[in-house]
C-alpha positions in Angstrom: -20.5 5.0 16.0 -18.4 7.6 17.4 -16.2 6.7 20.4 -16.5 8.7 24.1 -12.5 7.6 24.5 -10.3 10.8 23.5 -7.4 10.3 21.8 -5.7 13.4 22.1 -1.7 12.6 22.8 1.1 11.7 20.2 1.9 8.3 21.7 -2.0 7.0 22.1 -4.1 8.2 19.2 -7.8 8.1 18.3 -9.1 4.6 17.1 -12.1 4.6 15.3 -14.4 1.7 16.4 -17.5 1.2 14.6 -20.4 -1.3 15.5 -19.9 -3.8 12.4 -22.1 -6.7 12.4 -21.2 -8.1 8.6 -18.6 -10.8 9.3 -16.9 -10.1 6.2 -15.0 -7.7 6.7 -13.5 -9.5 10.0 -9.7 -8.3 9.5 -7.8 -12.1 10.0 -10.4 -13.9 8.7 -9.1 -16.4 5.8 -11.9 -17.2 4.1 -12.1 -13.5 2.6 -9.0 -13.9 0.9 -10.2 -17.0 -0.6 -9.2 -17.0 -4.6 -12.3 -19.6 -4.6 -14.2 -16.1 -3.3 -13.2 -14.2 -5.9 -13.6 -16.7 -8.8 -17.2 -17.0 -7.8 -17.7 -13.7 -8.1 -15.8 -12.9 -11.5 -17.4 -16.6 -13.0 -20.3 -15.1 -14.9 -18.2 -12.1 -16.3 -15.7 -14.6 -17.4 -18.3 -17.4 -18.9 -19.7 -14.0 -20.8 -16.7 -12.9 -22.3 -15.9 -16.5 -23.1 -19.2 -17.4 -24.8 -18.6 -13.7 -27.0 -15.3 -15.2 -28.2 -16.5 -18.3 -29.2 -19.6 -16.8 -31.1 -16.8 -15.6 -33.6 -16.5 -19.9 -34.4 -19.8 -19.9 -36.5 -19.4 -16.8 -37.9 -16.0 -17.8 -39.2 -18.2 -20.7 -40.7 -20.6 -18.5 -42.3 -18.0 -16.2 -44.0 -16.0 -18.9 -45.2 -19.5 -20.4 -46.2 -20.2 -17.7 -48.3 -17.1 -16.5 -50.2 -16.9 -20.4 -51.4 -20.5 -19.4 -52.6 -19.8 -16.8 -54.1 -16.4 -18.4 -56.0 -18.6 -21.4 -57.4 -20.2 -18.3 -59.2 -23.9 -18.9 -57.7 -24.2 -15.2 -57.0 -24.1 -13.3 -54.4 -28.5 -13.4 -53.4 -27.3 -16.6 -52.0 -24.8 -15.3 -49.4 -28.1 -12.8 -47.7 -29.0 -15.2 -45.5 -25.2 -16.4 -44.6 -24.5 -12.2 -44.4 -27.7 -11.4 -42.1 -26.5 -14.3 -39.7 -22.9 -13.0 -39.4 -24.2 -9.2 -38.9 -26.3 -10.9 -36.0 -23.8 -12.6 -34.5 -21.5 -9.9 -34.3 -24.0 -7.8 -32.5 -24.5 -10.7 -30.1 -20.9 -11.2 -29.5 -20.5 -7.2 -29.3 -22.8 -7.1 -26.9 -21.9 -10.2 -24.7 -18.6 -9.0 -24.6 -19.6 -5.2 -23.8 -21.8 -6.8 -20.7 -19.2 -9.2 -19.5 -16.6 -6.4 -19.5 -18.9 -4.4 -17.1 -20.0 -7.3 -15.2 -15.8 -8.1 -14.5 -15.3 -4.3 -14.0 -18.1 -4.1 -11.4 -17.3 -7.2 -9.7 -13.8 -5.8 -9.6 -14.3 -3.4 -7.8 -16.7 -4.6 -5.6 -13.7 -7.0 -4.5 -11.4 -3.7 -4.0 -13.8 -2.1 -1.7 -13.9 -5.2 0.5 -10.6 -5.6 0.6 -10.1 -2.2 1.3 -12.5 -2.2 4.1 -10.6 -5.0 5.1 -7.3 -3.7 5.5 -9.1 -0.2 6.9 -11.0 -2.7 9.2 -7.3 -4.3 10.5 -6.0 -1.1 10.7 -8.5 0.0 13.0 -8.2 -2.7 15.2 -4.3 -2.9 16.1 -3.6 -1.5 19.5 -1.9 2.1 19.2 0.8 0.2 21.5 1.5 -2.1 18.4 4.9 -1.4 17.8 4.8 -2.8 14.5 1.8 -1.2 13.0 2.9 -0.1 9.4 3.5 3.5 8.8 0.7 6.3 8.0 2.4 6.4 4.8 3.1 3.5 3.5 -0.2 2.3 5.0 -2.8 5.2 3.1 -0.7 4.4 -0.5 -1.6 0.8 -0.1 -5.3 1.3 0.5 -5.7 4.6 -1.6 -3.2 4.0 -4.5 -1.2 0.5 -5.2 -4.7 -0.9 -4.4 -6.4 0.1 -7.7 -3.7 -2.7 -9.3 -6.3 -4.8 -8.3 -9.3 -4.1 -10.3 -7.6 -4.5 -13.9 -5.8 -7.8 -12.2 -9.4 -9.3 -11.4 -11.3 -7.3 -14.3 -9.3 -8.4 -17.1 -6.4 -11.0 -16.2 -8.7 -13.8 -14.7 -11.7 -13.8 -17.6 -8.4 -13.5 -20.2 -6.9 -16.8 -18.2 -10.6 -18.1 -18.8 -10.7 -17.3 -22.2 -7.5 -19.0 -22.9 -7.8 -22.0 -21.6 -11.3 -22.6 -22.8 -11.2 -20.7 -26.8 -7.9 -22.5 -28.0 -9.4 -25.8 -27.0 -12.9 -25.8 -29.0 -11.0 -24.2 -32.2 -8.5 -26.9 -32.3 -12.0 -29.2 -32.4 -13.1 -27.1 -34.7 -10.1 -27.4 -37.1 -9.1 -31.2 -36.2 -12.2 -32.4 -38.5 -10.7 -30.4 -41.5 -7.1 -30.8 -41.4 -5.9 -32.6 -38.4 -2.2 -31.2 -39.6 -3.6 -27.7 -39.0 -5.0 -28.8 -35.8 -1.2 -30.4 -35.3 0.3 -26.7 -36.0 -1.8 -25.3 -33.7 -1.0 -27.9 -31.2 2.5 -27.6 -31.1 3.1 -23.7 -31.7 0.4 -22.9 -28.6 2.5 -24.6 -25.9 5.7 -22.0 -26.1 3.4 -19.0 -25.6 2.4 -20.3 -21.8 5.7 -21.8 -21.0 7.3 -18.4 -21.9 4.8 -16.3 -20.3 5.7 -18.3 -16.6 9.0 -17.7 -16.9 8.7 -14.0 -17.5 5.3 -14.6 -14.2 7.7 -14.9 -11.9 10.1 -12.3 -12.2 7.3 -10.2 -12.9 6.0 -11.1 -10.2 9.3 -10.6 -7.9 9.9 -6.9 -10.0 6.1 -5.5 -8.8 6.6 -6.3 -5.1 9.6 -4.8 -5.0 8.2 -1.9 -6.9 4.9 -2.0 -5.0 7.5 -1.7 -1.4 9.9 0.8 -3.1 6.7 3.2 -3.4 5.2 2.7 0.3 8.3 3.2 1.5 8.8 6.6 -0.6 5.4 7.6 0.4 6.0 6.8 4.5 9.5 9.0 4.1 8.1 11.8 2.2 5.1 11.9 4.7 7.3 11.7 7.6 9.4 14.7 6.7 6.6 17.2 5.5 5.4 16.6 9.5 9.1 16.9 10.5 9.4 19.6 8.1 10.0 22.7 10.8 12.4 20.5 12.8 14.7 19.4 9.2 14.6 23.1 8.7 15.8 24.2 11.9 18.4 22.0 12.2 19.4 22.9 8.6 18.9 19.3 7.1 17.2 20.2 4.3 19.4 19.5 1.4 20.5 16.2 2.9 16.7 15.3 2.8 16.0 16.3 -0.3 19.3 14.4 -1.7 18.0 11.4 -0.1 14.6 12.0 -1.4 15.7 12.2 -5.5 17.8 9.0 -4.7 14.9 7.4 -3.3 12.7 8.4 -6.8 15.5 7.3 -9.0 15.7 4.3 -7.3 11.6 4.3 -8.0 12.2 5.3 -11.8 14.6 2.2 -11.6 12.4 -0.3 -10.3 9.3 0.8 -12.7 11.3 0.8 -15.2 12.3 -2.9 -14.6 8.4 -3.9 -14.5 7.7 -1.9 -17.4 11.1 -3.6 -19.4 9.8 -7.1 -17.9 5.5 -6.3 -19.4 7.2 -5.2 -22.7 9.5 -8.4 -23.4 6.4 -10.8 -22.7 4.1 -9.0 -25.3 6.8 -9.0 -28.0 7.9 -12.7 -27.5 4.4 -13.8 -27.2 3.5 -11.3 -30.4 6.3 -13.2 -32.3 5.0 -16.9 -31.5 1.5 -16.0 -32.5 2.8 -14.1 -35.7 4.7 -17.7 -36.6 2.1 -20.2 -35.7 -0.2 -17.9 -37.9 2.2 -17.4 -40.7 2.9 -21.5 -40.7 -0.7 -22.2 -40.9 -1.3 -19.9 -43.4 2.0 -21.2 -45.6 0.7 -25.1 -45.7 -3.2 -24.0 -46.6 -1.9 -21.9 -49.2 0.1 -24.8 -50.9 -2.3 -27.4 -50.0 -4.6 -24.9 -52.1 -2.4 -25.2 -54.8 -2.0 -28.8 -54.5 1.9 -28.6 -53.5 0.7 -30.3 -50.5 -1.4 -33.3 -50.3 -1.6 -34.5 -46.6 -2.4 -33.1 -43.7 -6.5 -33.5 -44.4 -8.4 -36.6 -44.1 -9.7 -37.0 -47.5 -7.9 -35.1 -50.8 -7.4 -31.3 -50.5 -8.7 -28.4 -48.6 -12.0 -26.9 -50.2 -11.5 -23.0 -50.5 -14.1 -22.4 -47.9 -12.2 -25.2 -45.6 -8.9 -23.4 -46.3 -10.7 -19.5 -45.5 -12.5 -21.7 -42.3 -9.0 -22.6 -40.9 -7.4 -19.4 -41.6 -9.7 -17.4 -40.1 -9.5 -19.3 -36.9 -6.0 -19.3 -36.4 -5.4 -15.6 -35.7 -8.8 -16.3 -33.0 -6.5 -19.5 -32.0 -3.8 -17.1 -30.4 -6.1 -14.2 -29.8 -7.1 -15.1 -26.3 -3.1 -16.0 -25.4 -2.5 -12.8 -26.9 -5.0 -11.1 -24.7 -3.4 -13.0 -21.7 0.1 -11.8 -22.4 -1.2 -8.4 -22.6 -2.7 -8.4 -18.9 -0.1 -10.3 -17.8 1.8 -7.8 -15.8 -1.8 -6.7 -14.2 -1.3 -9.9 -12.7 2.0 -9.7 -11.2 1.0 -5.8 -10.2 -2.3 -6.6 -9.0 -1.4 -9.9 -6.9 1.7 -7.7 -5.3 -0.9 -5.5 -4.1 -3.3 -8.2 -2.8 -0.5 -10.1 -0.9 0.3 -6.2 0.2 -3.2 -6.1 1.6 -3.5 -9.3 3.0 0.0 -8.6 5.0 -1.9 -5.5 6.2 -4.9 -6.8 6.8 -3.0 -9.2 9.1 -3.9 -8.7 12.8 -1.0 -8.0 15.2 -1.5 -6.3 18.7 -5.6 -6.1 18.9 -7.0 -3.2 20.5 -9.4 -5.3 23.3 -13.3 -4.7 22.4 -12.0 -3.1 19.2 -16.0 -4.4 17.8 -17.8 -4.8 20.4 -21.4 -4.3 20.4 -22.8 -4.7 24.1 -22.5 -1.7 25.2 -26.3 -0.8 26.9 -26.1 -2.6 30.2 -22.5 -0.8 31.3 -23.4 2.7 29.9 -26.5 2.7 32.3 -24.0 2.3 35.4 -23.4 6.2 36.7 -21.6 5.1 39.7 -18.6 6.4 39.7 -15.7 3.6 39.1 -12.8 2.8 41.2 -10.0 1.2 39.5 -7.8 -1.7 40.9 -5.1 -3.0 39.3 -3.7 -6.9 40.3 -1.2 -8.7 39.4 -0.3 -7.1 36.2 2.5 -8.7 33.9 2.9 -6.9 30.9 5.5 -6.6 27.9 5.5 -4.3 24.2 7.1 -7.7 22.3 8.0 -11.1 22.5 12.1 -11.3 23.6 11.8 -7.7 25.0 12.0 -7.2 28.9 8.7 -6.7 30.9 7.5 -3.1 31.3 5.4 -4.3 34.4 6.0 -8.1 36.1 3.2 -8.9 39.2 2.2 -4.7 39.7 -1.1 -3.6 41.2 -2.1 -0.6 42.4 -6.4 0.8 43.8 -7.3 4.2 43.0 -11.2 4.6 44.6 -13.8 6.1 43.0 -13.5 9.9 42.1 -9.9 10.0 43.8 -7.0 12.3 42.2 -4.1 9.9 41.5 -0.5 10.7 39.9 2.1 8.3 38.3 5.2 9.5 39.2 8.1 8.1 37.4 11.1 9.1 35.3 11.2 8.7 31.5 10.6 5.2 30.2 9.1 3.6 33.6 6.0 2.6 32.2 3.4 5.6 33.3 1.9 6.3 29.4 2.0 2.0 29.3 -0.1 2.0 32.8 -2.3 4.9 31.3 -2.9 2.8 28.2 -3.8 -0.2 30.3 -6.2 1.0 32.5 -7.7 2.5 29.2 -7.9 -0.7 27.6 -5.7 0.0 24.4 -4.1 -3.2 25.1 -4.4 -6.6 26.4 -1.7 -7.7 29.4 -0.1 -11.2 29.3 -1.9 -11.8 33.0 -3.7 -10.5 35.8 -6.4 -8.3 36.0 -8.0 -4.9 35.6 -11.2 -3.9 37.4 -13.0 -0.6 36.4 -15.8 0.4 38.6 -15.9 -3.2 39.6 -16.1 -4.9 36.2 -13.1 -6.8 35.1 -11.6 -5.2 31.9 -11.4 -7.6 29.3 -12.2 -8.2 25.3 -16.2 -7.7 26.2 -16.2 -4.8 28.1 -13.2 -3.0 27.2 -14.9 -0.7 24.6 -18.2 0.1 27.1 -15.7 1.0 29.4 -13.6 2.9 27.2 -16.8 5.1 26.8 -16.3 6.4 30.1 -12.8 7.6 29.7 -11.3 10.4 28.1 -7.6 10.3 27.2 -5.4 13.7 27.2 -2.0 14.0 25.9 0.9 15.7 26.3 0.9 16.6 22.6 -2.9 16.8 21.4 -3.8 16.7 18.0 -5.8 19.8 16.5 -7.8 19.5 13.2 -8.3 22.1 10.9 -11.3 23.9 11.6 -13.2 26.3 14.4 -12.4 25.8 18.3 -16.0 24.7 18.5 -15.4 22.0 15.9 -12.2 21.3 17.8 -13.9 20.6 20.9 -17.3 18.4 19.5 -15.9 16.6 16.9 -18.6 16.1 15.3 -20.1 14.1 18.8 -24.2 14.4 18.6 -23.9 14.3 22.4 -22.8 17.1 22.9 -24.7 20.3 23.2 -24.0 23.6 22.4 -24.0 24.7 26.1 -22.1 21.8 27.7 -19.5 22.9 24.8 -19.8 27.0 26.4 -19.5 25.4 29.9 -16.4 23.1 28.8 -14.6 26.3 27.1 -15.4 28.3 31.1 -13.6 25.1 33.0 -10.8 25.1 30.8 -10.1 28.7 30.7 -10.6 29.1 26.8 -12.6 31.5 26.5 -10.0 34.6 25.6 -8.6 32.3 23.2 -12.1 31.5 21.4 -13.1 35.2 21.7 -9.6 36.1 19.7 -10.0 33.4 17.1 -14.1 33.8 16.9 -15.0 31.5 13.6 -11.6 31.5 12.6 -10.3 28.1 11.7 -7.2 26.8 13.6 -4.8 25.4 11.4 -3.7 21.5 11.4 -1.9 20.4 14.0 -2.9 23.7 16.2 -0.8 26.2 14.2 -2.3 29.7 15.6 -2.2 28.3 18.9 0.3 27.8 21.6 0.9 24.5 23.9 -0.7 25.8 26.7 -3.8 26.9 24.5 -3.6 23.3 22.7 -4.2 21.2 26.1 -6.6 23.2 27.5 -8.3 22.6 24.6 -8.2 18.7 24.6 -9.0 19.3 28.1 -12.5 20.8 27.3 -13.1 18.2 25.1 -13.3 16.0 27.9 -15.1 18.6 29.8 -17.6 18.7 27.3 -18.4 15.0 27.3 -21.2 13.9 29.5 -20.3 10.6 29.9 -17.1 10.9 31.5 -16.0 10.2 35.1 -12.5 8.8 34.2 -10.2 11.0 33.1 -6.6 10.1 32.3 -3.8 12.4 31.2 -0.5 11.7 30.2 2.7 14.6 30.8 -0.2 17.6 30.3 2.1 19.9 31.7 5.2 18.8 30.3 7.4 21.4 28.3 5.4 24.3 29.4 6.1 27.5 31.9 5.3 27.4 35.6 2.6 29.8 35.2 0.6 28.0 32.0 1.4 24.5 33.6 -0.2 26.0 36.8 -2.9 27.3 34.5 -3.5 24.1 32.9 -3.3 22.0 36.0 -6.3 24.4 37.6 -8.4 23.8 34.3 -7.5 19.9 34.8 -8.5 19.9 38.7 -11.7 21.9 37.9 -13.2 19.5 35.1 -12.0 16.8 37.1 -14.3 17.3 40.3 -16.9 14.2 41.4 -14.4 12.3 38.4 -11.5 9.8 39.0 -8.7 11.5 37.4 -5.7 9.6 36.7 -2.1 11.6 35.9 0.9 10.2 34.7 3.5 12.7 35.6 7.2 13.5 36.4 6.3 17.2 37.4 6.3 17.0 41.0 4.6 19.8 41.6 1.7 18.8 39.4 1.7 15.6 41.7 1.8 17.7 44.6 -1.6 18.8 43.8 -3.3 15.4 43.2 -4.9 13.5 46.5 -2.5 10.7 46.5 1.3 9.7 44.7 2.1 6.3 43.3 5.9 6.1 42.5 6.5 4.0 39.5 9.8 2.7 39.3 11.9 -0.7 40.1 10.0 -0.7 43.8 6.6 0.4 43.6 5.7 2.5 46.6 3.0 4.9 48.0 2.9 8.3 49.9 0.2 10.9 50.5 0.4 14.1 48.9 
């Protein structure tokens, strides 16, 4: 659901809030994180899989079956049946193994999309006064790139680490009847491949995280200066940026290349193991064939088809730890990302009412709100001096009220407050008598519209500009919003023209009036705050901008948070912010 609070500044921007009534996707919520969560979804896959590579047991038996047959010279009309059984068992296993790798695949990705909603979810609800929400960058080549680690992590690692646990054991049953010294082989060549292969977890392991940061952080910077990209150019920084930019990829290539070194040297070692413990078995049931060797079976030699029985199972013996070693650096990447996820996912500074749903009986209240202000104590971290300690201020319904203060005294904090972004350590906020809290902040939010000193324009048409795609409003309140805000030259030059991102084709003055008739244009309104709107801009657009800010806010409560005195001139009543909180009439 769209939100009637305009974010429109740099330092306070637009949080989507969307009525979300499936618990799941709570952001801090530990139970969807839960490994046991994901193993009950990727349990069938895995038991598929599984069951395919244990078909391969009795069709060993078959094969070996029929070649001893066939060597006792009893023709080969005796091995049909025996061959008509193997070609259906392959096709069963072919096909088990074909659904279980889609069932893993789907469930896979099923997981990514919740986690990713997840961490989209968390994202959404930190307060844009969060001081340690993670960077755009870094943040959108989590969710949209380092993410998709994920799916071959859960897809193929977890039925492979199924596989291997489970195959290995039933072929050493298998085998143990025949030759319990094959079964003893097999027994003590199997335990080097998993001791080896968590060794080489953990620095696996240690090499993707560090990889997986090394990336978000090159994302972040390289987003960061293509917005700062004018600026590095007028102040002739570019080659020092781009220097720092190749050392940052070669300090990429460097870490990659470590994960990629680390994936290599655990499928070779493991590659070599399974080569010997194969090459053994096959050396003792060759002489044992001969009759070189006489132990090692529980009653005289090894039959040919006991010898081809056991040898065909050995290579299926170290096939699934094979397998494992193979997806083993999908592990370390994919659980890297999840722990990446889950560290985003992670809650911090809430935005107050962030998802709630009771919004019908204060949206039917059109009596215009006073706001009071009591008591407020309020601080951006823990350790960090108070921004506000005991303030309180009353501003009555539909008065014009301006926060005067120099830089840094708290007038975009106040704004913020009053607007809900954020939750204070104590006292209390009344809007139109109705305490602001976690259960009302976001019905009250819908009454407010936020302008900025610094409004962000999409790319696309004024008109598009000024709706945002908002079914409430109409095509005329949108004409009527572009009259208040003295647009209309400015739409008449630019017609169906888009604007470029960012507002490129416009100037500042043009930008705020334009976030200003986006308030205009919003039915719902009767608060309107604005932060600096006339800051960095000529006396004659400031005094254009103030007029189109005095006109759409008539029978509204208008809030400004200014250190233009002349803007505050023009308000009905002046609220110094500073170390002694006083009040004079305008």
């Amino acid at each position: 659901m769209t939100t009637a609070f305009f974010d429109t500044g740099s330092e306070v921007r637009r949080e989507a809030e969307t009525d979300v009534t499936d618990s799941s996707i709570q952001p801090s919520s530990p139970k969807d994180r839960s490994p046991r969560t994901m193993r009950a979804k990727l349990s069938p896959a895995a038991l598929v899989q599984t069951l395919a590579s244990l078909l391969w047991i009795p069709q060993a038996a078959l094969l070996a079956s029929g070649i001893g047959v066939i060597a006792d010279r009893h023709g080969t009309t005796a091995t049909a049946i025996p061959a008509l059984f193997v070609f259906l068992l392959g096709a069963l296993r072919a096909g088990l193994d074909s659904l279980g790798g889609r069932l893993a695949f789907q469930a896979a990705r099923a997981e990514l999309s919740r986690r990713r909603e997840i961490a989209a979810t968390a994202l959404a609800a930190r307060s844009p006064l969060d001081s340690d929400r993670p960077a755009s960058g870094f943040a959108a080549s989590l969710i949209a790139e380092q993410a998709e680690t994920i799916v071959p992590y859960l897809a193929r690692f977890r039925p492979a680490r199924l596989k291997a646990s489970a195959v290995p054991l039933v072929i050493l049953i298998c085998i143990a009847p025949v030759s319990w010294l094959a079964a003893l082989i097999l027994l003590f060549t199997a335990p080097l491949i998993p001791m080896f292969m968590a060794l080489i977890g953990w620095q696996a392991k240690a090499a993707s995280e560090k990889q997986l940061a090394e990336t978000g952080g090159l994302n972040a910077f390289l987003l960061d200066r293509l917005r700062g990209l004018a600026t590095i150019r007028a102040l002739g920084a570019v080659d020092r940026t781009a220097l720092r930019l190749r050392a940052d990829a070669e300090q990429l290539k460097m870490r990659t290349m470590a994960v990629l070194k680390i994936a290599f040297l655990s499928s070779a070692v493991l590659e070599l193991f399974a080569a010997l413990g194969v090459a053994a078995m096959a050396v003792y049931v060759g002489f044992n064939l001969l009759g070189a060797i006489d132990v090692g079976t529980w009653s005289g030699r090894l039959s040919l088809t006991q010898g081809l029985f056991i040898l065909l199972l050995a290579p299926s013996f170290f096939e699934p730890l094979r397998e494992l070693s193979a997806v083993w650096h999908d592990r370390a990447a994919g659980e890297a990302a999840l722990d990446a996820l889950d560290a985003l996912s992670s809650t911090g500074m809430t935005l107050p009412g962030w998802r709630d749903e009771r919004v019908a009986e204060t949206s039917r209240d059109r009596t215009l709100p006073s706001i009071d202000v009591d008591r407020l104590c309020f601080r951006h971290g823990r350790g960090q001096m108070p921004v506000f300690d005991g303030f309180g201020l009353a501003i009555a319904a539909g008065e014009h009220v301006a926060l005067l203060g120099e830089s840094g005294a708290g007038k975009t904090t106040m704004l913020s407050l009053i607007a809900g972004l954020v939750c204070s350590e104590s006292g209390m906020i009344h809007v139109g008598g109705q305490r602001l809290n976690d259960i009302s902040a976001f019905a009250l939010r819908r009454r407010m519209a936020w302008i900025g000193q610094r409004p962000h324009i999409f790319a696309g048409t004024m008109t598009s500009n000024i709706t945002l795609g908002r079914p409430e409003v109409s095509p005329r309140a949108v004409q009527q919003a572009i009259d208040l805000a003295h647009l209309r030259r400015t739409v008449t030059q630019h017609g169906a023209m888009s604007i470029g991102e960012g507002g490129a084709g416009l100037s500042g003055g043009e930008a705020l009036r334009l976030a200003i008739a986006r308030a205009a244009a919003t039915p719902h309104v009767d608060i309107i705050l604005a932060d600096e709107p006339t800051a960095h801009l000529d006396t004659e657009t400031a005094r254009e901008v103030t007029d189109a800010l005095l006109a759409i806010a008539r029978g509204r409560t208008l809030v400004v948070a200014t250190h233009d005195p002349v803007l505050a001139a023009r308000m009905g009543r002046i609220i110094h912010i500073d170390a002694s909180v006083r009040e004079e009439a305008a």
